[in-house]
C-alpha positions as CSV (number, residue, x, y, z in Angstrom):
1,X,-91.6,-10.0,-18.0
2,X,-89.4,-12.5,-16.5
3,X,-89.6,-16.3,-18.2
4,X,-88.8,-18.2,-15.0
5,X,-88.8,-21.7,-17.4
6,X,-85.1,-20.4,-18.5
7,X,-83.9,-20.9,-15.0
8,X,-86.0,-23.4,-13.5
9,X,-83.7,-26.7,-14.3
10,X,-80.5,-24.7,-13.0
11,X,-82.7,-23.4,-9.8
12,X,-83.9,-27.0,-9.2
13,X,-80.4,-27.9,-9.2
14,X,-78.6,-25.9,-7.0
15,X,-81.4,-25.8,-3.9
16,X,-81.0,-30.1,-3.9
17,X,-77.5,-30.0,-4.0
18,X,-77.3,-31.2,-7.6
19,X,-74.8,-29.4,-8.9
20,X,-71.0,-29.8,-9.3
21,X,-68.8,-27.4,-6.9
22,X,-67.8,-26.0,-10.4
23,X,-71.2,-25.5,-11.5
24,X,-72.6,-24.2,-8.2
25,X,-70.2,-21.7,-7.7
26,X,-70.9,-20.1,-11.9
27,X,-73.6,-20.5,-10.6
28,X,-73.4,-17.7,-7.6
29,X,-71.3,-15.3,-10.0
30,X,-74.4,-15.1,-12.0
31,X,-76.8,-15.0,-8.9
32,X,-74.5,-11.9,-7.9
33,X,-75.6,-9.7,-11.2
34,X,-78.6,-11.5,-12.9
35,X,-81.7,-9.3,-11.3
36,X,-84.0,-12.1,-12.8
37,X,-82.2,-14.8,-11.8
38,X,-82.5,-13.4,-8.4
39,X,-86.1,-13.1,-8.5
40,X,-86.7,-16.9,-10.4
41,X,-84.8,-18.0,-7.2
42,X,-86.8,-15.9,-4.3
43,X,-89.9,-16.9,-6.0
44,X,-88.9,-20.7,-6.3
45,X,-88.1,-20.6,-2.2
46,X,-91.4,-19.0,-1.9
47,X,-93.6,-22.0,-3.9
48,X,-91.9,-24.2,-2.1
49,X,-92.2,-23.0,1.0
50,X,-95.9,-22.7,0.3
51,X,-96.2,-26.0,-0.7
52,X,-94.4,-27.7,1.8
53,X,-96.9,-25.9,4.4
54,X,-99.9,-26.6,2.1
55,X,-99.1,-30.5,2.2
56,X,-98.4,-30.4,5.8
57,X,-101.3,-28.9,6.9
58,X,-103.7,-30.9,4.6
59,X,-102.2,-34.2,5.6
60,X,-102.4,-33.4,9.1
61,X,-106.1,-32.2,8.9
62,X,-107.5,-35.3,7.1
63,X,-105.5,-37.6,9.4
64,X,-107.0,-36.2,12.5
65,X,-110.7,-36.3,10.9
66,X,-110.2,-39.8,10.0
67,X,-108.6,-40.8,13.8
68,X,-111.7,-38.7,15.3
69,X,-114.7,-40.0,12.9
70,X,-113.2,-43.7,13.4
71,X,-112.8,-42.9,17.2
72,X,-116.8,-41.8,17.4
73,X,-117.6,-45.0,15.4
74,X,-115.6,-47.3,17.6
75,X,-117.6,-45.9,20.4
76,X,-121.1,-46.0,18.8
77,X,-120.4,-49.9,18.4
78,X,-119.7,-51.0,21.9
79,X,-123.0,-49.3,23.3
80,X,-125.1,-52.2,24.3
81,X,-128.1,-50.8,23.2
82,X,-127.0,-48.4,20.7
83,X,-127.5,-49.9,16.7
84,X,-124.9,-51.8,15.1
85,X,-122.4,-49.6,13.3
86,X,-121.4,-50.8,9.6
87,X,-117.9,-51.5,9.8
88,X,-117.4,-51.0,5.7
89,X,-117.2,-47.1,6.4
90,X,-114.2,-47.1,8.7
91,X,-112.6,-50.0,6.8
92,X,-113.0,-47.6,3.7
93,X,-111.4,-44.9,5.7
94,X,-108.4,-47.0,6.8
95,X,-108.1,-48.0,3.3
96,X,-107.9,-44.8,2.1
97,X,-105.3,-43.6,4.9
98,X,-103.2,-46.6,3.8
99,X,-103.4,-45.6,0.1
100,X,-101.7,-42.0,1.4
101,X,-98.6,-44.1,3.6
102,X,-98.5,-45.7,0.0
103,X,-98.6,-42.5,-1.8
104,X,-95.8,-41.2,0.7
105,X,-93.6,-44.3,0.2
106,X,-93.6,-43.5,-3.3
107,X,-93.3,-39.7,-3.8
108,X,-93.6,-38.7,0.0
109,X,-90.1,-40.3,1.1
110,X,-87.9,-39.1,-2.0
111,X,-89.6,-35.7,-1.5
112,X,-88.8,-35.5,2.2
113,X,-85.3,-36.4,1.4
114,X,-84.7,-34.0,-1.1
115,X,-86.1,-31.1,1.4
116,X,-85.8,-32.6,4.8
117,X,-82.1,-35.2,5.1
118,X,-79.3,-33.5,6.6
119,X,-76.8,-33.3,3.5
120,X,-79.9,-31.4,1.5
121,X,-80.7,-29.1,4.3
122,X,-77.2,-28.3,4.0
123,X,-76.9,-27.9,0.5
124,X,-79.7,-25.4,0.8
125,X,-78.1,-23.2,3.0
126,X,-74.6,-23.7,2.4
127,X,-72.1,-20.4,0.7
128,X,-69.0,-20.9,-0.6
129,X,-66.7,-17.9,0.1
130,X,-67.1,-15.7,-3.2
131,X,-64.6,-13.7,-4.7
132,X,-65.9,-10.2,-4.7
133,X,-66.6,-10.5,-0.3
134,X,-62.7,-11.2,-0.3
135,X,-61.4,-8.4,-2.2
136,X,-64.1,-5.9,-1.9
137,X,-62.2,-2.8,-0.8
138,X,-58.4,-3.4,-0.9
139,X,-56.5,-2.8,-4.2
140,X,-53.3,-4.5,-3.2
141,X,-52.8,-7.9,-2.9
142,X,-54.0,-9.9,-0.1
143,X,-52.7,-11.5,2.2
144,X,-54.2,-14.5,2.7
145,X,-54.8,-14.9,-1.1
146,X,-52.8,-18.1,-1.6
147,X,-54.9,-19.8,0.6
148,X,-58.0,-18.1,-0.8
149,X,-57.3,-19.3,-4.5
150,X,-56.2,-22.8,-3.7
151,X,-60.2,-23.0,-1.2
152,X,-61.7,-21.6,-4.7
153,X,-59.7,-23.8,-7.0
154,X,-60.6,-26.5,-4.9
155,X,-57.2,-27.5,-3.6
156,X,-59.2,-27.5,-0.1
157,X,-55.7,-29.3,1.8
158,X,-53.4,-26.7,0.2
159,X,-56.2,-24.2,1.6
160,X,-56.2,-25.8,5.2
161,X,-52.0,-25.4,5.1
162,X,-51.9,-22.2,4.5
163,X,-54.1,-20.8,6.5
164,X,-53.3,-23.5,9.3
165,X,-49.7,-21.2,9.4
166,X,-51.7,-18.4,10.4
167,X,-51.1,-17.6,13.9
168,X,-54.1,-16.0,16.6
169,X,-51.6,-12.8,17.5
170,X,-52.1,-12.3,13.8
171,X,-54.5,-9.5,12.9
172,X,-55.8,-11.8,10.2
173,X,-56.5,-14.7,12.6
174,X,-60.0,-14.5,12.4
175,X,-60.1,-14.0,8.7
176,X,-57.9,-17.4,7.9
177,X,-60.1,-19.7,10.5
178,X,-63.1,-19.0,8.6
179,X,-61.9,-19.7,5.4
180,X,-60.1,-22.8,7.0
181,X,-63.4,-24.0,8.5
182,X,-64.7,-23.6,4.3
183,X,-62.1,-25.7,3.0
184,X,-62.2,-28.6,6.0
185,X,-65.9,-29.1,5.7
186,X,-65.1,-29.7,2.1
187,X,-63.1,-32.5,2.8
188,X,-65.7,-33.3,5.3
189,X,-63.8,-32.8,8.7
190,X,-66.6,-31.5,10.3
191,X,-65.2,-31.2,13.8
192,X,-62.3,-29.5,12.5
193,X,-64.4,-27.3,10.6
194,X,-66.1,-26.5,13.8
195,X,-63.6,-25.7,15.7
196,X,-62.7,-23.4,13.2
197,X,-65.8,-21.5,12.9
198,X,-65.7,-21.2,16.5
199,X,-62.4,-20.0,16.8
200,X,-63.4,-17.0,14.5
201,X,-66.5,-16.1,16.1
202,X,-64.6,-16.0,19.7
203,X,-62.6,-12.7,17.9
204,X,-65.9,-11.1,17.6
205,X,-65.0,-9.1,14.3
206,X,-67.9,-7.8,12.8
207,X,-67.2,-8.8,8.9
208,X,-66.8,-12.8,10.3
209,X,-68.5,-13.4,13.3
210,X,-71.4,-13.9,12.6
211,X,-70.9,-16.0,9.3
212,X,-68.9,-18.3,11.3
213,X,-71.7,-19.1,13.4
214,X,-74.0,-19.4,10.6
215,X,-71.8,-21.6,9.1
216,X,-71.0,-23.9,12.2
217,X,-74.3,-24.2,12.5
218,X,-74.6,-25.8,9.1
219,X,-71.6,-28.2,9.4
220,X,-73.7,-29.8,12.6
221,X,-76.4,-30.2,10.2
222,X,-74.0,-31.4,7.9
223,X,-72.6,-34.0,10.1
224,X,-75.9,-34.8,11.2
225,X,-75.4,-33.7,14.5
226,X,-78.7,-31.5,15.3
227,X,-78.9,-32.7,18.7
228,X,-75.9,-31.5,19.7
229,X,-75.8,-29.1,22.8
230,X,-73.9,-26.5,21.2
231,X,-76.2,-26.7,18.4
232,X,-79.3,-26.2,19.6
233,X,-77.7,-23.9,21.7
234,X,-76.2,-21.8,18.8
235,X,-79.3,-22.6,16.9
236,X,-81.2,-20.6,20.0
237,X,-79.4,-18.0,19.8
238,X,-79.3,-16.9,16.1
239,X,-83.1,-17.4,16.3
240,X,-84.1,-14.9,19.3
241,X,-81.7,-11.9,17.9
242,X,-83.6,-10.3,15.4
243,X,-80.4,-8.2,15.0
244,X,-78.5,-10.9,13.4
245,X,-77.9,-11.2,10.1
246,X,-79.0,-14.8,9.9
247,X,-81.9,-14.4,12.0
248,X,-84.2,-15.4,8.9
249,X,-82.0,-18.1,7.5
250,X,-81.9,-19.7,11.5
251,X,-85.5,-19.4,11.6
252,X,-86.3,-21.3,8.3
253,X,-83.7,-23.9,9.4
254,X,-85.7,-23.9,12.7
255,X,-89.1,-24.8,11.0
256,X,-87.2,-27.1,8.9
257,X,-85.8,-29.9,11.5
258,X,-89.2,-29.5,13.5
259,X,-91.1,-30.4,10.2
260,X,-92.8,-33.7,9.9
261,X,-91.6,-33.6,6.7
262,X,-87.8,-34.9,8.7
263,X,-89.2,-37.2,10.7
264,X,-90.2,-38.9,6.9
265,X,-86.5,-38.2,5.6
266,X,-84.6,-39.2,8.5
């Protein structure tokens, strides 16, 4: 039986964004042949998924009964022959809607931007490039491998030369804008990491395309650019095609900036 506690600290650590690049990407090599540490991860997102909703729906169900029970009592009290209402029960209730804005600032707000800020939304979604997708298949050298060792030795403006010096009648065009869009968002040159992105998904290859969209998505959120035309439009798009291979991710990132839960981070 899986012992979830042995991964727990390392899990909450790499969903916030904790962890070193170092650290994250050891990280992934594991993730890529530990069964259990698979599962400890899918049932972490789970839990928190579930309590995320859980809190959300509860808050906003005791809110509204409050607003509606203190809406009937305002009422009751203005009737000019109705009784008089005692005030102490809706003061109560106000005081106990206060104590939960107080609860929020404490835990709520450091909570919500864990889960919720742009840079932990991110974090939560973001890959690095991992060394087995890059050589699956070929037992020669690659081409691009230069560039592909300096982006995973974290030499990202080595990474950006080199695959900068790619050219688009190059059959490997669409292969070096992706990994050139990984290394710029690292330095944070985010519209230089979109332009990349989009420049590999124009080619339309099959093993990129639809990664780069993925990930221009997430340098918009990354930038903290969400309401961005090409965003949302993107954002659309990846959510309606239930062929795409991101369909789920888009979805959850979806629910995610339409939470109230952001509107508390943000």
């Amino acid at each position: 039986m899986m012992n979830i506690e042995l991964y727990i600290e390392r899990i909450e650590q790499y969903e916030t964004g904790a962890m070193t690049a170092s650290g994250r990407s050891d990280f992934e090599k594991e993730l890529a042949e530990n069964s259990e540490l698979q599962e400890a991860l899918a049932l972490y997102r789970q839990a928190n998924d579930a309590i995320e909703q859980n809190i959300e729906n509860n808050l906003r169900t005791q809110l509204q009964g409050w607003a509606s029970n203190d809406a009937r009592a305002s009422a009751a009290e203005t009737r000019p022959a109705g009784r008089v209402v005692s005030m102490g029960t809706v003061w109560m209730r106000w005081a106990m809607a206060a104590g939960v804005a107080l609860l929020i600032g404490w835990f709520g707000f450091q909570w919500a931007g864990n889960q919720y800020s742009d840079q932990a939304l991110y974090a939560s979604y973001y890959e690095k490039p991992a060394d087995s997708a890059f050589r699956a298949g070929d037992s020669e050298t690659h081409p691009l491998q230069p560039g592909f060792d300096a982006l995973q030795g974290g030499k990202y403006a080595d990474a950006m030369v080199f695959f900068s010096d790619i050219r688009p009648d190059n059959d490997r065009y669409a292969e070096a804008q992706y990994y050139f869009g990984h290394a710029a968002v690292q330095l944070k040159q985010y519209d230089t990491a979109i332009g990349a992105f989009r420049r590999c998904a124009e080619r339309n290859e099959t093993k990129f395309s639809e990664k780069a969209q993925w990930n221009q998505l997430l340098v918009y959120v990354a930038a903290g650019r969400t309401n961005d035309p090409e965003f949302k439009a993107l954002l659309e798009i990846m959510t309606l095609s239930e062929e795409n291979s991101f369909n789920s991710q888009a979805k959850a990132l979806q629910g995610k900036l339409g939470s109230v839960w952001r509107n508390i981070a943000r």
